[in-house]
C-alpha positions in Angstrom: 0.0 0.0 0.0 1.4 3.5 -0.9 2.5 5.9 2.2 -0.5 6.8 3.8 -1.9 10.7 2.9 -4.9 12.4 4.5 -5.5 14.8 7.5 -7.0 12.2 10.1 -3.9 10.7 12.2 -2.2 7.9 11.1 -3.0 5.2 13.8 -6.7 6.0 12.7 -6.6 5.8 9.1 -4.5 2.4 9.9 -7.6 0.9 11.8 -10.1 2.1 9.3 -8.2 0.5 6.6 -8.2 -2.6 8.2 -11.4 -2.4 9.5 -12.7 -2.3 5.8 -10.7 -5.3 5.3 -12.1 -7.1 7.9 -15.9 -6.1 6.4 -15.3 -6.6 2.5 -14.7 -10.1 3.8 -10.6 -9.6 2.6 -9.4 -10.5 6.3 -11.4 -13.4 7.4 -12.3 -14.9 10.8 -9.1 -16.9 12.3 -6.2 -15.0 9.6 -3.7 -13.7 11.1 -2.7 -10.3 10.3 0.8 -9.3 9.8 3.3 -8.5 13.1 3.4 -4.8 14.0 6.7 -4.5 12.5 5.6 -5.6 9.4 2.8 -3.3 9.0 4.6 -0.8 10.5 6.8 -1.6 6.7 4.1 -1.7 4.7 2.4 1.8 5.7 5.6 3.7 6.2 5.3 4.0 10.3 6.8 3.4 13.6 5.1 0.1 15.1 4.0 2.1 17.9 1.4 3.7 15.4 0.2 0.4 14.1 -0.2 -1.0 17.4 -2.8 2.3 18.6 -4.8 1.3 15.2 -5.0 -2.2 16.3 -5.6 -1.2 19.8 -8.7 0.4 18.8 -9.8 -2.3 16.7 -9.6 -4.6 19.6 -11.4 -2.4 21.6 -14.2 -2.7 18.7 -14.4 -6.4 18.8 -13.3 -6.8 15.3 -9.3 -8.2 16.4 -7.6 -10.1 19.4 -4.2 -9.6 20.4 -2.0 -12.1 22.2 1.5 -12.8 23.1 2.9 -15.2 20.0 0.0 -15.6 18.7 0.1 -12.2 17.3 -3.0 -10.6 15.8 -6.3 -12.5 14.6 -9.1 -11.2 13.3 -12.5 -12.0 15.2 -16.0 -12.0 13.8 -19.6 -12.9 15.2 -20.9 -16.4 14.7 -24.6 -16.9 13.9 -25.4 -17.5 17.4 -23.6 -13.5 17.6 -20.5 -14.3 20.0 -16.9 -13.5 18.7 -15.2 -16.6 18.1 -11.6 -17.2 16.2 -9.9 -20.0 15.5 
Protein backbone atom coordinates (compact mmCIF):
# COMPACT_ATOMS: atom_id res chain seq x y z
CA UNK A 1 0.00 0.00 0.00
CA UNK A 2 1.40 3.47 -0.85
CA UNK A 3 2.48 5.90 2.22
CA UNK A 4 -0.54 6.78 3.78
CA UNK A 5 -1.86 10.75 2.91
CA UNK A 6 -4.87 12.42 4.48
CA UNK A 7 -5.52 14.78 7.46
CA UNK A 8 -7.00 12.15 10.07
CA UNK A 9 -3.88 10.72 12.25
CA UNK A 10 -2.24 7.94 11.07
CA UNK A 11 -3.05 5.19 13.77
CA UNK A 12 -6.69 6.03 12.71
CA UNK A 13 -6.56 5.84 9.10
CA UNK A 14 -4.50 2.44 9.87
CA UNK A 15 -7.64 0.92 11.81
CA UNK A 16 -10.06 2.09 9.35
CA UNK A 17 -8.25 0.52 6.62
CA UNK A 18 -8.20 -2.60 8.22
CA UNK A 19 -11.35 -2.36 9.46
CA UNK A 20 -12.69 -2.25 5.79
CA UNK A 21 -10.66 -5.34 5.27
CA UNK A 22 -12.06 -7.12 7.93
CA UNK A 23 -15.88 -6.06 6.39
CA UNK A 24 -15.28 -6.58 2.54
CA UNK A 25 -14.69 -10.12 3.78
CA UNK A 26 -10.59 -9.64 2.58
CA UNK A 27 -9.42 -10.46 6.29
CA UNK A 28 -11.45 -13.42 7.44
CA UNK A 29 -12.32 -14.86 10.76
CA UNK A 30 -9.12 -16.87 12.27
CA UNK A 31 -6.21 -15.04 9.63
CA UNK A 32 -3.74 -13.73 11.13
CA UNK A 33 -2.71 -10.27 10.32
CA UNK A 34 0.81 -9.26 9.76
CA UNK A 35 3.26 -8.51 13.12
CA UNK A 36 3.39 -4.76 13.98
CA UNK A 37 6.71 -4.52 12.50
CA UNK A 38 5.56 -5.60 9.40
CA UNK A 39 2.77 -3.26 8.96
CA UNK A 40 4.65 -0.76 10.48
CA UNK A 41 6.84 -1.59 6.72
CA UNK A 42 4.10 -1.68 4.66
CA UNK A 43 2.36 1.79 5.73
CA UNK A 44 5.64 3.66 6.21
CA UNK A 45 5.25 4.04 10.27
CA UNK A 46 6.81 3.38 13.65
CA UNK A 47 5.09 0.09 15.09
CA UNK A 48 4.04 2.09 17.89
CA UNK A 49 1.36 3.71 15.39
CA UNK A 50 0.22 0.42 14.08
CA UNK A 51 -0.24 -1.02 17.36
CA UNK A 52 -2.78 2.34 18.59
CA UNK A 53 -4.79 1.27 15.19
CA UNK A 54 -5.00 -2.16 16.30
CA UNK A 55 -5.63 -1.24 19.82
CA UNK A 56 -8.70 0.42 18.76
CA UNK A 57 -9.79 -2.34 16.73
CA UNK A 58 -9.60 -4.62 19.62
CA UNK A 59 -11.40 -2.43 21.60
CA UNK A 60 -14.20 -2.72 18.69
CA UNK A 61 -14.39 -6.43 18.76
CA UNK A 62 -13.28 -6.76 15.29
CA UNK A 63 -9.27 -8.24 16.41
CA UNK A 64 -7.59 -10.14 19.41
CA UNK A 65 -4.20 -9.59 20.42
CA UNK A 66 -2.02 -12.14 22.21
CA UNK A 67 1.53 -12.85 23.12
CA UNK A 68 2.88 -15.21 20.01
CA UNK A 69 0.04 -15.60 18.66
CA UNK A 70 0.09 -12.19 17.33
CA UNK A 71 -3.02 -10.56 15.76
CA UNK A 72 -6.31 -12.50 14.62
CA UNK A 73 -9.09 -11.23 13.28
CA UNK A 74 -12.53 -11.96 15.24
CA UNK A 75 -15.97 -12.00 13.76
CA UNK A 76 -19.64 -12.93 15.17
CA UNK A 77 -20.95 -16.36 14.73
CA UNK A 78 -24.57 -16.87 13.89
CA UNK A 79 -25.39 -17.45 17.37
CA UNK A 80 -23.57 -13.49 17.61
CA UNK A 81 -20.54 -14.25 19.99
CA UNK A 82 -16.90 -13.54 18.74
CA UNK A 83 -15.18 -16.60 18.11
CA UNK A 84 -11.65 -17.19 16.20
CA UNK A 85 -9.91 -20.02 15.53
Amino acid sequence: MQEILSSKPKHIQIADHIRELINSGSLKNGERLLTDEELAKKYSVNRHTVAAGLKALVKEGLLERAPRRGTIVITDDSEGRKTSN
